[in-house]
PDB file of N, H, CA, C and O in Angstrom:
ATOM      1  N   UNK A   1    -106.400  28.302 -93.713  1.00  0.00           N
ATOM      2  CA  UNK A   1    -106.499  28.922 -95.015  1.00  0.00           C
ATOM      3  C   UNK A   1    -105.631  28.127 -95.987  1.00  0.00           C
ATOM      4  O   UNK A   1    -104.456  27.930 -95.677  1.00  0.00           O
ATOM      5  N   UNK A   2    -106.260  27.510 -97.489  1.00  0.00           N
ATOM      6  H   UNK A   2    -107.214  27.670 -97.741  1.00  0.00           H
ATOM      7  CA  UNK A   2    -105.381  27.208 -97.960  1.00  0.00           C
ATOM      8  C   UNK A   2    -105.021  28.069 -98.961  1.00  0.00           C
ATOM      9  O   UNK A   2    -105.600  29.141 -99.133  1.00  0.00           O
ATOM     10  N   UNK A   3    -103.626  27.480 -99.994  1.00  0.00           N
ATOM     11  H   UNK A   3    -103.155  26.608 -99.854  1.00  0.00           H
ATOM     12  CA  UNK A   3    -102.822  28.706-100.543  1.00  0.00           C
ATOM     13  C   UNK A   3    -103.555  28.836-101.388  1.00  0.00           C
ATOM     14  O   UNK A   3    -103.040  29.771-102.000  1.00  0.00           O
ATOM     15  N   UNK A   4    -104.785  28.471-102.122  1.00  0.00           N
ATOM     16  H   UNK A   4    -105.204  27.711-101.624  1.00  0.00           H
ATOM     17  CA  UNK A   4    -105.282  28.981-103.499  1.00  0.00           C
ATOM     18  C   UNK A   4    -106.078  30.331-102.799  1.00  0.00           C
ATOM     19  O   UNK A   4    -105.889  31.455-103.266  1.00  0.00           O
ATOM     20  N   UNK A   5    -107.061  30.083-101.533  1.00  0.00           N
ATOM     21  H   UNK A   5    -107.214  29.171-101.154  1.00  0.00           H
ATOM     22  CA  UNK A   5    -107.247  31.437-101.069  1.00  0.00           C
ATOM     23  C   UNK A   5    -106.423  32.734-100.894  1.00  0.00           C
ATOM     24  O   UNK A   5    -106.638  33.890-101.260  1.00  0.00           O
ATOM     25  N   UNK A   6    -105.192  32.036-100.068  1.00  0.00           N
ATOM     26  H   UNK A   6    -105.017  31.097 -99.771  1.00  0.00           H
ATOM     27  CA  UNK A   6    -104.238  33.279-100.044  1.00  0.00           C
ATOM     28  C   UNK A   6    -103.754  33.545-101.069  1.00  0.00           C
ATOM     29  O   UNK A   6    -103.659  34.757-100.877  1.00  0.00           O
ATOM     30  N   UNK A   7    -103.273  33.368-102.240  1.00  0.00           N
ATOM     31  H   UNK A   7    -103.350  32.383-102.397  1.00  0.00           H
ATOM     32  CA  UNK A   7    -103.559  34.078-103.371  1.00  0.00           C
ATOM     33  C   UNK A   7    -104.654  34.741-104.201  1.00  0.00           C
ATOM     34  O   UNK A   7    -104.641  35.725-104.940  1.00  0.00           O
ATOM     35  N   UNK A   8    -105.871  33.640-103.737  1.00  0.00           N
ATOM     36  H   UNK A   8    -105.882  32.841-103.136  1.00  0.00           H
ATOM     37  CA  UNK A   8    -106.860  34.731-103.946  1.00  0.00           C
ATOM     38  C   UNK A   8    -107.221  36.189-103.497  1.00  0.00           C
ATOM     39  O   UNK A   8    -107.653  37.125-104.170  1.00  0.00           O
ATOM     40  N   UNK A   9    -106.846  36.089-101.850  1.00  0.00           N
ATOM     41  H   UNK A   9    -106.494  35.328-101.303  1.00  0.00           H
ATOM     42  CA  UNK A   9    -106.911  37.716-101.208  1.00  0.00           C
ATOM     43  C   UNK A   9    -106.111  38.587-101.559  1.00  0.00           C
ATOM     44  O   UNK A   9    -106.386  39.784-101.638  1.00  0.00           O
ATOM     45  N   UNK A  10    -104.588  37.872-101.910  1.00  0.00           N
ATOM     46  H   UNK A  10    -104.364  36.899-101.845  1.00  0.00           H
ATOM     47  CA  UNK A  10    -104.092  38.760-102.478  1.00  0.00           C
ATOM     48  C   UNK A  10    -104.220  39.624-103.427  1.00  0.00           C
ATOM     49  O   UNK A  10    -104.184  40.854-103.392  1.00  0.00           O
ATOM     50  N   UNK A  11    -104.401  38.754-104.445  1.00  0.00           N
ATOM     51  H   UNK A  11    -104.430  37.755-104.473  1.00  0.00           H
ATOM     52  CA  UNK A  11    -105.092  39.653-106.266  1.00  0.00           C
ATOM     53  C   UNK A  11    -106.135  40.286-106.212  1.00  0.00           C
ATOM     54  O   UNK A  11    -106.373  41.020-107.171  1.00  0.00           O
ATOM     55  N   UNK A  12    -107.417  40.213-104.738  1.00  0.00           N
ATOM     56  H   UNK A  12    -107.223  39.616-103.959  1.00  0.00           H
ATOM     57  CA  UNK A  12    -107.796  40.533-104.670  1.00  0.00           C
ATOM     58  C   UNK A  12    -108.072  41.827-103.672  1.00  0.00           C
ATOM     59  O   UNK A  12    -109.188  42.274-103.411  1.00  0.00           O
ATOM     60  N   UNK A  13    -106.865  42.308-103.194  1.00  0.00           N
ATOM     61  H   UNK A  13    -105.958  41.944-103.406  1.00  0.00           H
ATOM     62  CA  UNK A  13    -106.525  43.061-102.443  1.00  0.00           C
ATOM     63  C   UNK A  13    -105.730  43.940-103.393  1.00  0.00           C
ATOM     64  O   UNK A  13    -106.217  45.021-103.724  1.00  0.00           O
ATOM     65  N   UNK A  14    -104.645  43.593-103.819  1.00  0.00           N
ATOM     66  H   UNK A  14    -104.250  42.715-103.550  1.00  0.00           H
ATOM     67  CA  UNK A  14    -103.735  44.465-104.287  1.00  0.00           C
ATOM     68  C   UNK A  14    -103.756  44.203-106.100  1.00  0.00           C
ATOM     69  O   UNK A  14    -102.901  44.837-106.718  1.00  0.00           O
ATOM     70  N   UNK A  15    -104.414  43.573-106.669  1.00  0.00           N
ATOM     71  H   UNK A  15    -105.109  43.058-106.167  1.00  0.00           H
ATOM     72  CA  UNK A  15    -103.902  43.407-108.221  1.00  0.00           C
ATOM     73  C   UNK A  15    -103.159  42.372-108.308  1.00  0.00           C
ATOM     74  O   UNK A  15    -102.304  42.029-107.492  1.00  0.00           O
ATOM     75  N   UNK A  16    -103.517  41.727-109.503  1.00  0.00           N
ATOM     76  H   UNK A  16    -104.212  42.006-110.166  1.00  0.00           H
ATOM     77  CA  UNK A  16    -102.130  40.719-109.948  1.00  0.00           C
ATOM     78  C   UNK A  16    -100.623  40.846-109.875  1.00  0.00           C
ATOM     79  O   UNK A  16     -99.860  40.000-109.410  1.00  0.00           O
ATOM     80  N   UNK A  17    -100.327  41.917-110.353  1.00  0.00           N
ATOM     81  H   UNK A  17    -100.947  42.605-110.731  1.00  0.00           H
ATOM     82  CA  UNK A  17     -99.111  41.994-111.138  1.00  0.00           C
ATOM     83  C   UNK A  17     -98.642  42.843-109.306  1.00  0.00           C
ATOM     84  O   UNK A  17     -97.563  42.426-108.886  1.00  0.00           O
ATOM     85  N   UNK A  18     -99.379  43.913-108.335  1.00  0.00           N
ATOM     86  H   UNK A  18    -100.255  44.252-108.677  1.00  0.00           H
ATOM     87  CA  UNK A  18     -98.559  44.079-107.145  1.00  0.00           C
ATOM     88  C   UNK A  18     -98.329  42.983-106.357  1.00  0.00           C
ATOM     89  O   UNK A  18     -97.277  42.649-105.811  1.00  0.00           O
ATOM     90  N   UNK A  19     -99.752  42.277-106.337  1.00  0.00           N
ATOM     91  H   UNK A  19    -100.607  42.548-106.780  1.00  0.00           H
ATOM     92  CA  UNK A  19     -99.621  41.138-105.669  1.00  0.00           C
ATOM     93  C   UNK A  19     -98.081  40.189-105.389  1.00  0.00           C
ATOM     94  O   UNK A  19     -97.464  39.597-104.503  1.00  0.00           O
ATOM     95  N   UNK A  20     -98.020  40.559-106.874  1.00  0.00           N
ATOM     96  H   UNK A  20     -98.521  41.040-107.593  1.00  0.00           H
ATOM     97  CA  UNK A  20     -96.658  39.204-107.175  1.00  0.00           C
ATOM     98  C   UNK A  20     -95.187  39.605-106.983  1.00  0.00           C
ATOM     99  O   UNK A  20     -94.079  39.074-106.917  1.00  0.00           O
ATOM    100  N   UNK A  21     -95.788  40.888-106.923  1.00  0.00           N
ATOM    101  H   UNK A  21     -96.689  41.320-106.977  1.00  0.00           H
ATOM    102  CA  UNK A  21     -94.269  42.257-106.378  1.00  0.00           C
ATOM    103  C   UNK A  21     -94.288  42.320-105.010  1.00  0.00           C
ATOM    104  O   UNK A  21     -93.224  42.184-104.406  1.00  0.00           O
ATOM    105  N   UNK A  22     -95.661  42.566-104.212  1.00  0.00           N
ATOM    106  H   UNK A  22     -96.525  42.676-104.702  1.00  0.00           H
ATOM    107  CA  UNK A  22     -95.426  41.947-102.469  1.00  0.00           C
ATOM    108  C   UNK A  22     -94.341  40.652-102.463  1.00  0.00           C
ATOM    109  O   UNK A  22     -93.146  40.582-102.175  1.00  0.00           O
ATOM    110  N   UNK A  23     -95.266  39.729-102.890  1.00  0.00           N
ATOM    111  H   UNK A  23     -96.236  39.786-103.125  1.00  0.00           H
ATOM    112  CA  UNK A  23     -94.802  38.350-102.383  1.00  0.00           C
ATOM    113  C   UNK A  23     -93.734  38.332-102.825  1.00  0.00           C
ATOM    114  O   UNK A  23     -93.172  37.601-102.010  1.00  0.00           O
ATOM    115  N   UNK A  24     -92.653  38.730-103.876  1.00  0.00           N
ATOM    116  H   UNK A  24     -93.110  39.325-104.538  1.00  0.00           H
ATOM    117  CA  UNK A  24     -91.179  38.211-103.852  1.00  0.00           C
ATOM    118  C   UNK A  24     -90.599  39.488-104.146  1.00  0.00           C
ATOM    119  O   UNK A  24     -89.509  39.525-104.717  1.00  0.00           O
ATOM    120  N   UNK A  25     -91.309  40.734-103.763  1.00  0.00           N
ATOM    121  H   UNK A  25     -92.195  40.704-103.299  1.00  0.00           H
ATOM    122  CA  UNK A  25     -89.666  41.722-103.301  1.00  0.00           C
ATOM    123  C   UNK A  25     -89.793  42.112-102.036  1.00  0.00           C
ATOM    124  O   UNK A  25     -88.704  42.461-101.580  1.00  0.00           O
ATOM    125  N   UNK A  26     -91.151  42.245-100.871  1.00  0.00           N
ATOM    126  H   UNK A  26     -92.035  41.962-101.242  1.00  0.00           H
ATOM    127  CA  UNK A  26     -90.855  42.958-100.039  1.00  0.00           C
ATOM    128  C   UNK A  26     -90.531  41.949 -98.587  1.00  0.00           C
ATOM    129  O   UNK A  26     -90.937  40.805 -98.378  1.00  0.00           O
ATOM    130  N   UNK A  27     -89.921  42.561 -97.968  1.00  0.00           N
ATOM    131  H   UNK A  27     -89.591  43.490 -98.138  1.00  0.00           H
ATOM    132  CA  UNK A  27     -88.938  41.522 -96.630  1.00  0.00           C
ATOM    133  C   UNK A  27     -89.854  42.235 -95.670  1.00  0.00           C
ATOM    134  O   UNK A  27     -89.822  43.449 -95.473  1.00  0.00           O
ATOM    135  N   UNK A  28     -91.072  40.970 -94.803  1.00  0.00           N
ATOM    136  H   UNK A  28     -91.098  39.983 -94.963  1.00  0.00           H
ATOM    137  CA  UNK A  28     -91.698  41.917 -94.084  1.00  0.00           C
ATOM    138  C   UNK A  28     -91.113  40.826 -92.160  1.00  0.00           C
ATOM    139  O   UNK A  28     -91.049  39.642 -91.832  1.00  0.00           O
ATOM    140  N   UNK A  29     -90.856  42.100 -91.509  1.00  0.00           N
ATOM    141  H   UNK A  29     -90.908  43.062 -91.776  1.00  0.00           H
ATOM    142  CA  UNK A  29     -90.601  41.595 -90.478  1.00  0.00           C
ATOM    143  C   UNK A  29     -90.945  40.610 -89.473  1.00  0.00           C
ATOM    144  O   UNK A  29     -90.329  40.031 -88.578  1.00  0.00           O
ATOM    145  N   UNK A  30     -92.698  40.609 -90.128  1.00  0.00           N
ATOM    146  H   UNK A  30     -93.198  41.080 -90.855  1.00  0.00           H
ATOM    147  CA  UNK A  30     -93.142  39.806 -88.838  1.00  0.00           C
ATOM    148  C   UNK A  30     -93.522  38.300 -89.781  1.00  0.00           C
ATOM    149  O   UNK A  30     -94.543  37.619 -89.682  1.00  0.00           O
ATOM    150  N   UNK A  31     -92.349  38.077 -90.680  1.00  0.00           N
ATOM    151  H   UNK A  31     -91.519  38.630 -90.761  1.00  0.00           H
ATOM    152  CA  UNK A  31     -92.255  37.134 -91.190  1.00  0.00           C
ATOM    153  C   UNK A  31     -90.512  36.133 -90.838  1.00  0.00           C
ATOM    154  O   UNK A  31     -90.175  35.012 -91.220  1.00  0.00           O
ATOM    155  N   UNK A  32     -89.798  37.115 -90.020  1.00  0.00           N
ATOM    156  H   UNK A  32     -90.072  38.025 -89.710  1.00  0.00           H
ATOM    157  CA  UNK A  32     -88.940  37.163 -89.449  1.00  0.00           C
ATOM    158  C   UNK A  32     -87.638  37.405 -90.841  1.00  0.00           C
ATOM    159  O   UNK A  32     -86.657  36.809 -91.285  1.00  0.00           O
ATOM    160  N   UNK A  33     -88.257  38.411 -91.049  1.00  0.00           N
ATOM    161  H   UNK A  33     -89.054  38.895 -90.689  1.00  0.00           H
ATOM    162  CA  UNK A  33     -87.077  39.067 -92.340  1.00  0.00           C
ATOM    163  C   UNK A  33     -87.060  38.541 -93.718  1.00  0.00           C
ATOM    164  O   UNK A  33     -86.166  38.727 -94.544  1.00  0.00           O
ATOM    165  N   UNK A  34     -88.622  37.566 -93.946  1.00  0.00           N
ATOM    166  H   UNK A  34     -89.348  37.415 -93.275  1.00  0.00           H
ATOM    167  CA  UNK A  34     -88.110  37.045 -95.457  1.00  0.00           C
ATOM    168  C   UNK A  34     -89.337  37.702 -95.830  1.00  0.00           C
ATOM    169  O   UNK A  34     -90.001  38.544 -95.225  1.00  0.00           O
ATOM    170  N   UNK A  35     -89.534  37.046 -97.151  1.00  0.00           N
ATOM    171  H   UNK A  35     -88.994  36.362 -97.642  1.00  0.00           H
ATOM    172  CA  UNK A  35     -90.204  37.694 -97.879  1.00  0.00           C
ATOM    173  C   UNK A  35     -91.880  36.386 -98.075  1.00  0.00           C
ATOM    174  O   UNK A  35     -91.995  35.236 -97.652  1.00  0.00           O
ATOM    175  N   UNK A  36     -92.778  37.158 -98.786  1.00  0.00           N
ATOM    176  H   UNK A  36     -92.685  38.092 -99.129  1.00  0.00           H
ATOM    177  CA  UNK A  36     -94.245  35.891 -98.852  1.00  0.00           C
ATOM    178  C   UNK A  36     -93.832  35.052 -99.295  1.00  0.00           C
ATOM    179  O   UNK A  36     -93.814  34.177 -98.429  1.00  0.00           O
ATOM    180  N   UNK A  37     -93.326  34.592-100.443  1.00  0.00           N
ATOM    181  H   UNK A  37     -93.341  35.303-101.146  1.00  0.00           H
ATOM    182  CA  UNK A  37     -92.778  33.451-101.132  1.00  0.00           C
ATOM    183  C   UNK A  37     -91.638  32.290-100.341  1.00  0.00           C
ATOM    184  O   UNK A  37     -91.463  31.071-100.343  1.00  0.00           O
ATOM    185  N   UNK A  38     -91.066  33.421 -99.740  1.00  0.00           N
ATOM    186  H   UNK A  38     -91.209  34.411 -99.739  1.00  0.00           H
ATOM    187  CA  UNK A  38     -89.742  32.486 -98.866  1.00  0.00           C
ATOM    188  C   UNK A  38     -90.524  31.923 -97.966  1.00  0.00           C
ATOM    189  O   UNK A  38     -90.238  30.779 -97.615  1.00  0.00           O
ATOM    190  N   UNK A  39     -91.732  32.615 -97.363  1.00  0.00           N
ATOM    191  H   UNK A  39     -91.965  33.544 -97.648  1.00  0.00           H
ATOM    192  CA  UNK A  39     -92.180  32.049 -95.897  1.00  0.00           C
ATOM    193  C   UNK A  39     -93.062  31.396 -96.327  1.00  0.00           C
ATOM    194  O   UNK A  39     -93.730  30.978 -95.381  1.00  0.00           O
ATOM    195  N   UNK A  40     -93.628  30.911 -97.715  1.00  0.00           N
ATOM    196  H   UNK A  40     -93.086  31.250 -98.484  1.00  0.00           H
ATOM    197  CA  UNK A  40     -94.583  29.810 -97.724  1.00  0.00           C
ATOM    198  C   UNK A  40     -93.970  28.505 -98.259  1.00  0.00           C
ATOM    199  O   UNK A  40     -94.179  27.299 -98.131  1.00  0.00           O
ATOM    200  N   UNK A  41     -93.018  29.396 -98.995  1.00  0.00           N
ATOM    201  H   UNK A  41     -92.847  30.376 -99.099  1.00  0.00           H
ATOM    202  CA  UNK A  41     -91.840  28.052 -99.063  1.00  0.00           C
ATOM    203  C   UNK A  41     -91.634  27.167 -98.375  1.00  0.00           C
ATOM    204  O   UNK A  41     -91.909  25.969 -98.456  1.00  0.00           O
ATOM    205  N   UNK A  42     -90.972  27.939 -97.437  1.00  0.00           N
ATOM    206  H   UNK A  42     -90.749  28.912 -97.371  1.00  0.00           H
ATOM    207  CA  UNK A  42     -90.542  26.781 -96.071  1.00  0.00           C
ATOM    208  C   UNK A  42     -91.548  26.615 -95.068  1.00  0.00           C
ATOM    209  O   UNK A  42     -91.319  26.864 -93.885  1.00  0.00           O
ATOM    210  N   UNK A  43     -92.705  26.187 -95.506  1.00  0.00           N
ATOM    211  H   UNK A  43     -92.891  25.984 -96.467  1.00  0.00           H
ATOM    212  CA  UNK A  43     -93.739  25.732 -95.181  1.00  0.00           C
ATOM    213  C   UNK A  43     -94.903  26.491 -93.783  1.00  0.00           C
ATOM    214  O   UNK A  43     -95.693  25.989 -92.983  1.00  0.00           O
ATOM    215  N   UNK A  44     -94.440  27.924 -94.086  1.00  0.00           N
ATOM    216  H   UNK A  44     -93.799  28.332 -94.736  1.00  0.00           H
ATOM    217  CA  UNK A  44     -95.303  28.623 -92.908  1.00  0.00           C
ATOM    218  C   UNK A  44     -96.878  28.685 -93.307  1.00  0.00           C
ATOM    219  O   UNK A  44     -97.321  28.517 -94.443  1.00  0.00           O
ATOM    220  N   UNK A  45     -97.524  28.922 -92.300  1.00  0.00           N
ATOM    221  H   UNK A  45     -97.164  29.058 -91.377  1.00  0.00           H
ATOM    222  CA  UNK A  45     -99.490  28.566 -92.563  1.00  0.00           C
ATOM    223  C   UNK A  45     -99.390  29.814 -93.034  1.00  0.00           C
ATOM    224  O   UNK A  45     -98.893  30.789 -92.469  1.00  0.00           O
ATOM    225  N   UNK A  46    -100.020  29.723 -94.387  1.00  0.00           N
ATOM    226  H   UNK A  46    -100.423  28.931 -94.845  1.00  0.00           H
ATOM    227  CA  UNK A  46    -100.294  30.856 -95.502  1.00  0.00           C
ATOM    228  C   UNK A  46    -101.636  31.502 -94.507  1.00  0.00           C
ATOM    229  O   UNK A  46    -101.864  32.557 -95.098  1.00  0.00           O
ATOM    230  N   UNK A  47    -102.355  31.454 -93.656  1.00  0.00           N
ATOM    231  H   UNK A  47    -102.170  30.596 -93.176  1.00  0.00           H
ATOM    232  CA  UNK A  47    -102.902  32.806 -92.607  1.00  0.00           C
ATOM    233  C   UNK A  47    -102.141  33.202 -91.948  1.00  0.00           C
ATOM    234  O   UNK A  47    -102.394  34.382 -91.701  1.00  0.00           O
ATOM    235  N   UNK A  48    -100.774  32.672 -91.206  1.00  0.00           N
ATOM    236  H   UNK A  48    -100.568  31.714 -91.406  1.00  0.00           H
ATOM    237  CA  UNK A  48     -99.838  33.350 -90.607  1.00  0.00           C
ATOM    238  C   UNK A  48     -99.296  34.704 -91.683  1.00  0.00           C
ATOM    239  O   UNK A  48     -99.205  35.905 -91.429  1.00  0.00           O
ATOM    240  N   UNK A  49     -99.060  34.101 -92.684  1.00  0.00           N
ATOM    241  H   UNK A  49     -99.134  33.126 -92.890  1.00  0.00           H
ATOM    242  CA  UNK A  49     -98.442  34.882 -93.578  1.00  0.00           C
ATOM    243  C   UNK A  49     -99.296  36.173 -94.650  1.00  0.00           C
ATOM    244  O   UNK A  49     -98.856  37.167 -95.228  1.00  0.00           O
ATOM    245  N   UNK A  50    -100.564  35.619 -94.558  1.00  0.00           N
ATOM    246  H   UNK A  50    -100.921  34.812 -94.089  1.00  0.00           H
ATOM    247  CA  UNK A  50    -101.758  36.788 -94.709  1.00  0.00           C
ATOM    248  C   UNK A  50    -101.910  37.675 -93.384  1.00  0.00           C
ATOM    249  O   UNK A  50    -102.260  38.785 -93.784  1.00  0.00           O
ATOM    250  N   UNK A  51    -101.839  37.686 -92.432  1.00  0.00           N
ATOM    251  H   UNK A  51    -101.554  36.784 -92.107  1.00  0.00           H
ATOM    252  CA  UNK A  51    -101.897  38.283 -91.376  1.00  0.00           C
ATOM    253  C   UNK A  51    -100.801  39.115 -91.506  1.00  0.00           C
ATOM    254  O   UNK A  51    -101.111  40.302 -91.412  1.00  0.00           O
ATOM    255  N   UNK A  52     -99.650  38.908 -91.686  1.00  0.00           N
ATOM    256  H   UNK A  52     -99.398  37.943 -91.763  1.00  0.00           H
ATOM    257  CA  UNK A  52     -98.624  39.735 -91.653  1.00  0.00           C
ATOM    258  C   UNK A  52     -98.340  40.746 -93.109  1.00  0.00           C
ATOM    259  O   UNK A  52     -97.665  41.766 -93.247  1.00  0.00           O
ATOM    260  N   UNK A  53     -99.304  39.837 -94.228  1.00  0.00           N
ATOM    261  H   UNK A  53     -99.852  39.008 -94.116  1.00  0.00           H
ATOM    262  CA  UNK A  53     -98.743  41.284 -95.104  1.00  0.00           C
ATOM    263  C   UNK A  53    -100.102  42.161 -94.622  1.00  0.00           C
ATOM    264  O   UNK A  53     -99.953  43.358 -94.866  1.00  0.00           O
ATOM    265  N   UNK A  54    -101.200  41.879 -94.087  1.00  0.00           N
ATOM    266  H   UNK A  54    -101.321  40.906 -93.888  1.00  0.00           H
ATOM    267  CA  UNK A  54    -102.574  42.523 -93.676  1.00  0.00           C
ATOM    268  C   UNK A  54    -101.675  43.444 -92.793  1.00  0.00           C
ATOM    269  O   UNK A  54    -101.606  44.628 -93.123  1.00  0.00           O
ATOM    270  N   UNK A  55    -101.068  43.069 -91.839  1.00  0.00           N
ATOM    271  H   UNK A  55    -101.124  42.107 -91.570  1.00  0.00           H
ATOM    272  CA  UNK A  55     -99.827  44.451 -90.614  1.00  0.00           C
ATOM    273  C   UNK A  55     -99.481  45.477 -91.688  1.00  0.00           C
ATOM    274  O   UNK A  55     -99.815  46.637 -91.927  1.00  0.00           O
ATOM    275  N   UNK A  56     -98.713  44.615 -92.209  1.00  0.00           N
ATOM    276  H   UNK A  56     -98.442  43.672 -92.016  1.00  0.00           H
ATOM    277  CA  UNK A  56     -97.531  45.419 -93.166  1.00  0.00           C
ATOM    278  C   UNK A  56     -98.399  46.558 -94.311  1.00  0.00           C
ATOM    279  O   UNK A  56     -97.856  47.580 -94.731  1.00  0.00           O
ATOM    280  N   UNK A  57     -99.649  46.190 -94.643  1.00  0.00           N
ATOM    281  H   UNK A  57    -100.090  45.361 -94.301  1.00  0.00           H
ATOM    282  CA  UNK A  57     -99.594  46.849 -95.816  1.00  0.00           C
ATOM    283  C   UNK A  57    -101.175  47.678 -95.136  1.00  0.00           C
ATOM    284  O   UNK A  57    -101.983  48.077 -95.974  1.00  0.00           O
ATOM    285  N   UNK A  58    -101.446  47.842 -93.869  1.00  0.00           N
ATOM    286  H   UNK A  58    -100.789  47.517 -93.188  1.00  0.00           H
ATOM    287  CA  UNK A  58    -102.623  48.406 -93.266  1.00  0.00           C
ATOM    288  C   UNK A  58    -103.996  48.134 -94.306  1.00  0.00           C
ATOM    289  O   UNK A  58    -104.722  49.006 -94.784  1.00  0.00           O
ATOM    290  N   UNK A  59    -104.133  46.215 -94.541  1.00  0.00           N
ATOM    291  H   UNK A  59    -103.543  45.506 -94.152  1.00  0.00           H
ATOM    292  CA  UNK A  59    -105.530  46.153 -95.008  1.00  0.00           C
ATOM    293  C   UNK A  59    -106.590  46.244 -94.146  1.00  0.00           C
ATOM    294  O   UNK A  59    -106.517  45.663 -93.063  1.00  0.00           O
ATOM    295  N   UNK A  60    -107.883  47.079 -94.540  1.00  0.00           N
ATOM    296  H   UNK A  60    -107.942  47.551 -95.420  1.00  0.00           H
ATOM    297  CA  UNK A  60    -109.097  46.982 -94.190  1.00  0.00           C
ATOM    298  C   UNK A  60    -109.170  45.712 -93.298  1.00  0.00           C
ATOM    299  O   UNK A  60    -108.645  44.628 -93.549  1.00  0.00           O
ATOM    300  N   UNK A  61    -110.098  46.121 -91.946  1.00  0.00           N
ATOM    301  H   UNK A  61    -110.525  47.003 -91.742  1.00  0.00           H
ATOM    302  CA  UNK A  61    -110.300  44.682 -91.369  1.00  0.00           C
ATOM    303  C   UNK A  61    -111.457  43.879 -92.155  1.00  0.00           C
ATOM    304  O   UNK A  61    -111.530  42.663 -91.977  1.00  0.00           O
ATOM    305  N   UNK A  62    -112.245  44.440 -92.904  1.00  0.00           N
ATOM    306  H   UNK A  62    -112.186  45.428 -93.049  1.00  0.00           H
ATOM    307  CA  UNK A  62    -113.587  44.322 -93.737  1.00  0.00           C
ATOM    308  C   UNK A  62    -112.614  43.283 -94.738  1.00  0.00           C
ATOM    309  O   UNK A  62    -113.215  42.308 -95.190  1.00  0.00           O
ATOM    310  N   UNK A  63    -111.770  43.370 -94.953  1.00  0.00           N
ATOM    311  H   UNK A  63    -111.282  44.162 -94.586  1.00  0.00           H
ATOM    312  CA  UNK A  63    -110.626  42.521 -95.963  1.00  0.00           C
ATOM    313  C   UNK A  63    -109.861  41.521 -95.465  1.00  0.00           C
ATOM    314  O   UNK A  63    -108.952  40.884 -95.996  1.00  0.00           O
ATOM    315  N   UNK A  64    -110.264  41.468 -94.545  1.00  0.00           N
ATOM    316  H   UNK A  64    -111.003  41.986 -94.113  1.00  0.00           H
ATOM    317  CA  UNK A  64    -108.853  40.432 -93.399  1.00  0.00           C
ATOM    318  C   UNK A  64    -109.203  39.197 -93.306  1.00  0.00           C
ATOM    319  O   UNK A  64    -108.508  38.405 -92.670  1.00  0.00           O
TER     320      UNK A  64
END
């Protein structure tokens, strides 16, 4: 997956403006305690990191 998609699922999951409130306020665990932004930062595969806010935030598998 590249990152223009995973931002696409995002906005298209949750809205722009939550979207951008996931990715740099919430600390999800199975990111190992950081947050979306920190973990694509330091270069984690943006589907690793869609997968885990998909855990975290119980998206539709029809959405996954």
């Amino acid at each position: 997956m590249r990152l223009t998609e995973f931002w696409t699922r995002m906005q298209e999951q949750f809205g722009v403006a939550y979207a951008e409130s996931i990715a740099t306020d919430q600390v999800l665990s199975e990111l190992g305690g950081r947050s979306v932004r920190d973990a694509l930062a330091t270069g984690e595969d943006p589907k690793v990191v869609w997968r885990a806010v998909c855990a975290a935030f119980d998206v539709p598998a029809r959405n996954r």
